[in-house]
N, C-alpha and C positions, 0 to 999 in steps of 0.2 A: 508686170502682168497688165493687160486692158482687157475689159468685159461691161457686155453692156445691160442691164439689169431693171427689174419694176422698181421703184425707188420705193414702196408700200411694203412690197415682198421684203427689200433688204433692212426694212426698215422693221417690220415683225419678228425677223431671225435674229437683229441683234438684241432687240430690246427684249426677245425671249432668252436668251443667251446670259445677255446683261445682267440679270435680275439676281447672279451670283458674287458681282465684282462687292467688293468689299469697302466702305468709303473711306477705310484707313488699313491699306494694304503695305504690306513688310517689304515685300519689292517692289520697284517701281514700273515694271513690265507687264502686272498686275493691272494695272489699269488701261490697259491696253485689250484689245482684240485680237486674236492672230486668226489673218484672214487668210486661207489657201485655195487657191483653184487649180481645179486637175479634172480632167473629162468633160468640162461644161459646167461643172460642180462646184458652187460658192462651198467652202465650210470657214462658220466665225466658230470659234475658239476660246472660252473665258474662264478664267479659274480666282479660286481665293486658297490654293495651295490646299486648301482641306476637298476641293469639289471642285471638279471639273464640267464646263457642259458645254456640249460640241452640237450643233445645229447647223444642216444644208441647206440648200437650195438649188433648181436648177435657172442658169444664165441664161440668159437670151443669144446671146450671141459671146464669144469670147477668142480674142485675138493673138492671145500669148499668155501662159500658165505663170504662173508664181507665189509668192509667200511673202507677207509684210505684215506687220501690227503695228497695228489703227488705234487711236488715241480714241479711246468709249466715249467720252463724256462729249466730245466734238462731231463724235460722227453719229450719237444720235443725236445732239441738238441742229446740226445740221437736217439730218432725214425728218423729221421732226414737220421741219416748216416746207416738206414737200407736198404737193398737191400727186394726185398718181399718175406716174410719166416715165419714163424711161428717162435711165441716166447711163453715163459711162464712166468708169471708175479706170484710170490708168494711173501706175505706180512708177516710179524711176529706182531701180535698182542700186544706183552711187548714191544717190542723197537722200531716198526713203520717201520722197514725198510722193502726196497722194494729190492726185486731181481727179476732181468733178465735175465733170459737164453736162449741161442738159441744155435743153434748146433756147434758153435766153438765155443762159451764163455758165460762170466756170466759179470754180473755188479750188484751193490749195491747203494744206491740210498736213501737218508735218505727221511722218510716218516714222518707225524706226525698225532694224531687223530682227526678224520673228526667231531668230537660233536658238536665241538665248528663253525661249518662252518654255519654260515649265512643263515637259513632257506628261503624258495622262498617265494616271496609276494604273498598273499592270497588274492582273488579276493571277494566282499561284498558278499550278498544276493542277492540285486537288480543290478545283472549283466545283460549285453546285448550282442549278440552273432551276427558276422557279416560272413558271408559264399564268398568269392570272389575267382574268377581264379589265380591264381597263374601271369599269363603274366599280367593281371590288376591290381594287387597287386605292381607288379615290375617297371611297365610303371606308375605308379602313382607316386611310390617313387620317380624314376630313372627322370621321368623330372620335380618335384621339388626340390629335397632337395639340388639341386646348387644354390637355391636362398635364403636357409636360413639365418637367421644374426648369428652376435656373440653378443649380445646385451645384456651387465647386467644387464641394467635398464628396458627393457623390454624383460624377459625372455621368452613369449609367440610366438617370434618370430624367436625363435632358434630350433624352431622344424616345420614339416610337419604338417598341421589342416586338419584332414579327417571330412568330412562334409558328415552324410550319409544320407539320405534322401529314399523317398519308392521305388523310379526304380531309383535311379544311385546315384554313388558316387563321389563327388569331395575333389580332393589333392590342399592343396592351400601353398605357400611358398611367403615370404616375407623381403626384408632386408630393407623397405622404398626405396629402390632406381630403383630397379628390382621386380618383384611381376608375379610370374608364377601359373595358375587353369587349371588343368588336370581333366575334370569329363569324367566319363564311365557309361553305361547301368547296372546298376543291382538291380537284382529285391531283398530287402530288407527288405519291408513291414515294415520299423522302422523310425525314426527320431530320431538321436545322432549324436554325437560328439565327439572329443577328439584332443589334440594336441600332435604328438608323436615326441618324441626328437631327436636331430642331429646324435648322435654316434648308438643307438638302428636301426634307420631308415635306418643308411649304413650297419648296419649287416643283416638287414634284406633284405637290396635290392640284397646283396650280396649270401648269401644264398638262397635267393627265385629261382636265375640265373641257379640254379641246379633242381628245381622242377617243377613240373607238374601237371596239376590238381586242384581239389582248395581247398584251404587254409582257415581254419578255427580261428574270430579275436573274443577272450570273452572280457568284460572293464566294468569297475564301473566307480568311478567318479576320483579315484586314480590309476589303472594299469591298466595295458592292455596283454594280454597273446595270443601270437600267436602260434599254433601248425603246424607247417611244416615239413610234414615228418615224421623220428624219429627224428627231434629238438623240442623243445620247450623254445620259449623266454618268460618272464615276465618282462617288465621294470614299469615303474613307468614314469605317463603322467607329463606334464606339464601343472600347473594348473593354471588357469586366463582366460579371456573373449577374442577370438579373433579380432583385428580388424575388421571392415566389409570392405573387400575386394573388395567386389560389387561396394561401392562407388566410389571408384576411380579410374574400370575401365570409357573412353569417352564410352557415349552411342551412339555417330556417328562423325566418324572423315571423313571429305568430301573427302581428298586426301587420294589414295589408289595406291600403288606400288607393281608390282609383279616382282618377279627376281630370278634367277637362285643361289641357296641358296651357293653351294659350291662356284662360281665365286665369290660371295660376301663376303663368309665367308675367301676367301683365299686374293682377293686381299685387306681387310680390316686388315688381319695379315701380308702381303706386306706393307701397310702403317703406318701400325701402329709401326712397327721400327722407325719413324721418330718423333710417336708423343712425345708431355712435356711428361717424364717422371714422375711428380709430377700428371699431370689432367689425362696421356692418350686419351688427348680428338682429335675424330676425327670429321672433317664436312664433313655431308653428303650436297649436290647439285643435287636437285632431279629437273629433266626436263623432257621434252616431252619422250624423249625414252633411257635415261641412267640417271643413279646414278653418281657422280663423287666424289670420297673419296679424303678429304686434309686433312693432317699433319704436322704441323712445330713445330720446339723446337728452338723459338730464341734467346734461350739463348748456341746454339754450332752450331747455322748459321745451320740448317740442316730442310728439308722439301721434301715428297713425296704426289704425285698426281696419281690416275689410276681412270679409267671411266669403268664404269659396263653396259652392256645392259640392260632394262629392260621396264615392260610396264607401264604405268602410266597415272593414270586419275585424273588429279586437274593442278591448278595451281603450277610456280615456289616453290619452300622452300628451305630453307638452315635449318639445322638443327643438332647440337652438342649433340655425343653420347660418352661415355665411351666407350673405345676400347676393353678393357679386356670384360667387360659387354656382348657387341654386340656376341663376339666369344662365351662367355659360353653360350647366347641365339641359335647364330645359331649351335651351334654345337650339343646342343640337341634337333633339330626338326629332325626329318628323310626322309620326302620328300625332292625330290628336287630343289621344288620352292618354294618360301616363298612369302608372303603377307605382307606389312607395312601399316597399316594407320594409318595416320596422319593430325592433326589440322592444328598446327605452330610449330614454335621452341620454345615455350614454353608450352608447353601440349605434356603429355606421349603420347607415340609410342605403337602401339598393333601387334605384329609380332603375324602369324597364318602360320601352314602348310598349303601347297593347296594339295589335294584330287582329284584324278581322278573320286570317287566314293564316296557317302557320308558314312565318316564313321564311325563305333558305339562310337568312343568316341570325345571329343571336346579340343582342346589345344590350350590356349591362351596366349602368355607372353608379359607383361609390363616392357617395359623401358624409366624411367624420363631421361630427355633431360638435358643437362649441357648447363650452359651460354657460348654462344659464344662472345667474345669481338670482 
């Protein structure tokens, strides 16, 4: 095949492509690209045998159609050091190689046959089809997939559970210690399910950050295919029963704290310099009208204190949080005041954004309390 292409443009679709190849892949084809042109139409092709992601483009001009896979790691370090220009990509069907030319030079570039390249998973008969906006798609992802686990033993836990239901959709993530539900308004008319995996889920939340519009999700009881764009992903769900989540939100926690999110979020990364390096653990000192964050690590004599304003309806609590925990919580809410209620020090924490206006979707994150000695 010869085709003549922006070198920026080719250079975008692979390295959006790319972002699924795996640095320690089980075949060797795997590291590869399979490139096909057909109507004008570049499409790069890149799998890690779990997730497929297939992205077009249209050519500029193109001489003679074909099929070759392109060595990833070369043909973006190549595009890489192009300035934006047009180049021409011709392939030789006997030996595989690939040549580059552009108006001061050529380069060569061994290729090898696309046949053998790992066909895309194919979706049942009794498919189901989910239609969602592109920002709701992304805000579902984007404030769960910090809470998923790494968990061998239970692998259902390592991905996002989309729960879809006839008017809205809930994103649910869980590592037993932290446990975040993001549901949204949309009208559906279905009830399904599916658990979508950790690596697949950052490509998508990453890709989605460019689009507009909405976003079409097909799934059987094995894949799941989203079309965005000119991308299209296929990965392969993760299969098993999800916890019920439901249950181990409190249905009413009496004490209720509102606070100014950034204050909190910063001086808690203030303090948390001082905490055990092994627990990270900080105490919170919730009173009438401030929070007061303590830290010590007694094993190098070191401890910090800072007091936070804020409002509050209950009684006294003292109450021990993982430090690291608390920051990835506040740092993915986006208002600027946050909500905690709270039982005691031993029953999870329900942080919530506050809202000036009620609005179309719900965010709620859990976090379990550590023993304070």
């Amino acid at each position: 095949m010869k085709f003549t292409v922006s070198s920026s443009a080719l250079l975008q679709l692979l390295a959006t492509t790319g972002k699924i190849i795996s640095s320690k892949n089980t075949l060797p084809i795997l590291d590869y690209f399979l490139l096909e042109l057909a109507d004008g139409e570049l499409r790069a092709t890149a799998s890690d045998l779990e997730t497929t992601f297939v992205g077009s483009i249209k050519v500029d001009s193109a001489d003679s159609e074909g099929l070759i896979a392109a060595p990833a790691k070369l043909m973006l370090d190549s595009l890489k050091e192009f300035s934006e220009q047009p180049i021409t990509i011709e392939t030789n069907d006997s030996t595989w190689e690939i040549r580059i030319t552009w108006k001061t030079g050529e380069a060569t570039i061994p290729g090898t046959s696309g046949q053998s390249y790992p066909a895309v998973q194919a979706l049942g008969d009794e498919k189901s089809s989910l239609t969602v906006d592109a920002d709701t798609l992304e805000d579902g992802i984007s404030k769960t997939l910090f809470a998923t686990a790494d968990d061998e033993l239970r692998p259902v836990m390592n991905g996002v559970f989309i729960n879809i239901e006839p008017d809205k959709v809930t994103f649910v993530a869980t590592d037993a210690h932290k446990l975040v539900r993001y549901s949204a308004e949309v009208e559906s008319g279905q009830t399904a399910s599916f658990i979508l995996p950790k690596k697949p889920a950052n490509l998508l939340k990453n890709t989605l950050a460019k689009e507009t519009g909405e976003i079409t999700a097909e799934f059987d009881t094995k894949n799941v295919l989203f079309r965005i764009g000119t991308y299209t992903m296929v990965c392969r769900l993760i299969e098993g029963n999800y916890p019920n989540y439901n249950a181990v939100i409190p249905a009413a926690n009496p004490n209720r704290v509102i606070v100014d999110r950034v204050e909190l979020l910063n001086g808690i990364r203030r303090v948390a310099v001082c905490s055990n390096q092994a627990t990270n653990l900080i105490r919170m000192e919730i009173k009438a009208n401030r929070i007061d964050l303590l830290a010590q690590d007694l094993d190098f004599s070191v401890s910090a204190r800072e007091s936070v304003a804020a409002v509050y309806e209950g009684g006294d609590i003292t109450i021990g949080f993982k430090s690291t925990f608390l920051v990835e919580i506040l740092s993915n809410i986006e208002t600027p005041s946050v909500v905690a209620e709270l039982a005691d020090s031993t029953r999870a924490g329900v942080f919530k954004p506050v809202y000036d206006d009620v609005p179309a979707n719900d965010t709620l994150m859990l976090l379990m309390p550590m023993m304070i000695s």
